[in-house]
C-alpha positions in Angstrom: -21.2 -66.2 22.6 -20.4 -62.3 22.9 -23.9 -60.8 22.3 -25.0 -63.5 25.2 -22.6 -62.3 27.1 -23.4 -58.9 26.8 -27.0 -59.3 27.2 -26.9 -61.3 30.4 -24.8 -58.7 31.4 -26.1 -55.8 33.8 -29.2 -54.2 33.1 -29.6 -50.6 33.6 -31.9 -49.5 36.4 -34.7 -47.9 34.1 -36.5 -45.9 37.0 -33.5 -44.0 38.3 -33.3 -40.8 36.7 -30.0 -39.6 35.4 -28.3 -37.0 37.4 -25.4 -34.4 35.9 -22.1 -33.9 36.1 -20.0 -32.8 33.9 -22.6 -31.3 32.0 -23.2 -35.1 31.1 -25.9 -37.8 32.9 -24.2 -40.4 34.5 -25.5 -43.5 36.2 -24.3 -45.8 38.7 -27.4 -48.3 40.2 -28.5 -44.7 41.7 -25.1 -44.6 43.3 -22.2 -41.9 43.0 -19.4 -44.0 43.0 -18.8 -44.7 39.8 -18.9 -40.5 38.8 -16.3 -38.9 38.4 -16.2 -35.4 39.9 -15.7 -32.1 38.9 -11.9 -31.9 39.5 -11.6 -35.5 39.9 -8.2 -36.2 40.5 -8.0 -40.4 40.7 -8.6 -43.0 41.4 -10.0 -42.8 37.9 -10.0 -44.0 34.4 -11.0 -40.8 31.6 -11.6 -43.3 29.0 -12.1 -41.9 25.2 -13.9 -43.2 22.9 -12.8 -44.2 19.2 -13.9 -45.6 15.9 -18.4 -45.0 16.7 -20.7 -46.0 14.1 -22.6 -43.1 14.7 -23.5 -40.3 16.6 -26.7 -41.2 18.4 -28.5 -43.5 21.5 -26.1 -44.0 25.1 -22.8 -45.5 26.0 -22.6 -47.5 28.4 -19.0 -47.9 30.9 -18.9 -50.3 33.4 -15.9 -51.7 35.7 -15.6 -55.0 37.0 -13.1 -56.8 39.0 -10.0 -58.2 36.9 -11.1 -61.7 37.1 -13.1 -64.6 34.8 -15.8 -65.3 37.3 -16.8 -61.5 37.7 -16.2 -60.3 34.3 -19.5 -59.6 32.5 -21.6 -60.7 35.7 -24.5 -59.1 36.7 -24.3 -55.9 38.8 -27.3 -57.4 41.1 -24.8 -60.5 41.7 -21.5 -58.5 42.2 -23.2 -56.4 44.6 -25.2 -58.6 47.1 -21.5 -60.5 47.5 -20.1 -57.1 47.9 -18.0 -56.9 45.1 -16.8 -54.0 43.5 -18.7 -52.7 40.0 -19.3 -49.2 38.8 -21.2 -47.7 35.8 -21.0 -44.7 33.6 -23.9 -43.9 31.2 -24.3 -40.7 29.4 -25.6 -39.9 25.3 -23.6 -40.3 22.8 -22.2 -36.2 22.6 -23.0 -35.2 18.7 -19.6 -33.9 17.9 -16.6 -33.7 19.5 -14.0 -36.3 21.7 -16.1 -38.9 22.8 -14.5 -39.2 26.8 -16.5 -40.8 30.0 -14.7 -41.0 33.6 -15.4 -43.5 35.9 -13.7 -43.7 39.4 -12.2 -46.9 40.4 -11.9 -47.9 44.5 -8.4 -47.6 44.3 -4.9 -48.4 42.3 -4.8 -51.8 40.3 -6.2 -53.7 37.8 -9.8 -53.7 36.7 -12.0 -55.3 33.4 -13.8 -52.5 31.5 -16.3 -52.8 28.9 -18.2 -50.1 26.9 -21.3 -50.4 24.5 -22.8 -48.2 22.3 -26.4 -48.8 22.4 -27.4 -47.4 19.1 -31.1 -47.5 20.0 -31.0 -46.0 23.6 -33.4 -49.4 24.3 -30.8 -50.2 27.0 -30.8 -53.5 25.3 -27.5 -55.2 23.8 -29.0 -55.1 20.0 -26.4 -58.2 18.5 -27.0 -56.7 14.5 -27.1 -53.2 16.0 -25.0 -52.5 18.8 -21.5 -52.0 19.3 -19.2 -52.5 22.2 -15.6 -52.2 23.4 -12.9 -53.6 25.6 -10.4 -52.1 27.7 -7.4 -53.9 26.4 -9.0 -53.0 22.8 -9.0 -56.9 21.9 -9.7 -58.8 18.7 -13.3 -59.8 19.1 -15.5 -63.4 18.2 -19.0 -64.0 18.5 -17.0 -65.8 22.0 -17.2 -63.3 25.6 -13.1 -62.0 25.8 -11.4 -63.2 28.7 -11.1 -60.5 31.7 -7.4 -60.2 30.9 -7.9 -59.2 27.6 -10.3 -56.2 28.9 -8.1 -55.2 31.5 -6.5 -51.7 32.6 -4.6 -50.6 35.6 -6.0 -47.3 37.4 -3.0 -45.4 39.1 -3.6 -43.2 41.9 -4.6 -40.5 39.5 -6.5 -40.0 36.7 -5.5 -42.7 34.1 -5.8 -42.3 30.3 -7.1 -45.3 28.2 -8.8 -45.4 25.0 -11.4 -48.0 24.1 -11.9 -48.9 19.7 -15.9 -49.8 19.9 -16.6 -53.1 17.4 -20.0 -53.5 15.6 -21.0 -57.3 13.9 -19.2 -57.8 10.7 -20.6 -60.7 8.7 -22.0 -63.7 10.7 -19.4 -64.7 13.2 -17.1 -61.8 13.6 -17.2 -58.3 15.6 -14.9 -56.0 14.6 -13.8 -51.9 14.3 -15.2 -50.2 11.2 -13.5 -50.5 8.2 -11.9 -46.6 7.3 -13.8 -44.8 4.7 
């Protein structure tokens, strides 16, 4: 199932204070790799943001290796087998392009998932909650495969943009409907 999936998934670090760049908190375990800095000119991924249910609580990037057994895995795991994983967190901005960066190690492929915690609970909320894929799939109650959230990272700054899906009905996540 996606929402258990998503809430097995990393937990953020509660007691590590958000530091700024950008003008925007980022986190990253209490690590700087995943921030992009001022200037940053790649390996990175500048990732906007589309289709938000609303302005308020956090988003939530985070980069995993381009595989099914590290997709969605916890950050504590990937980690102590000294595996690549990198998050972004900053408030949802109240107006505007919605954009995070998030440095990668390097050129390649990667997984990449985003979710807009509504509540700012750092909790996946399943009726609540939205999130996003980096190949911008067709979402089930079912976690995607890692192919279908992948993007390539070029030596530079790469583009991408992620379409955020909330619950629809009982069995279906999906983009909001246009007004």
């Amino acid at each position: 199932m996606l929402a258990a999936a998503i809430a097995a998934g990393p937990a953020l670090a509660k007691d590590v204070p958000p530091e700024v760049e950008f003008g925007m908190p980022s986190r990253d375990l209490g690590k700087a790799e995943g921030r992009c800095r001022p200037g940053e000119t790649g390996p990175a991924l500048m990732v906007t943001v589309t289709g938000l249910k609303d302005r308020g609580g956090l988003l939530r990037l985070e980069l995993y290796p381009d595989n099914e057994d590290d997709f969605l895995a916890s950050d504590k795991v990937l980690k102590r087998a000294g595996k690549m994983f990198h998050r972004v967190e900053q408030p949802v901005p109240p107006s505007g392009p919605v954009e995070l960066c998030i440095r990668t190690p390097g050129p390649g492929n990667y997984s990449l998932s985003v979710l807009h915690d509504r509540d700012a609970n750092r909790k996946f909320g399943l009726s609540t909650d939205g999130v996003g894929f980096g190949s911008n799939p067709k979402l089930s109650l079912s976690k995607p495969k890692a192919a279908m959230a992948r993007v390539v990272s070029t030596g530079g700054v790469s583009e991408i943009s992620v379409r955020m899906n909330y619950r629809r009905g009982l069995f279906s996540f999906g983009p909001l409907k246009k007004r």
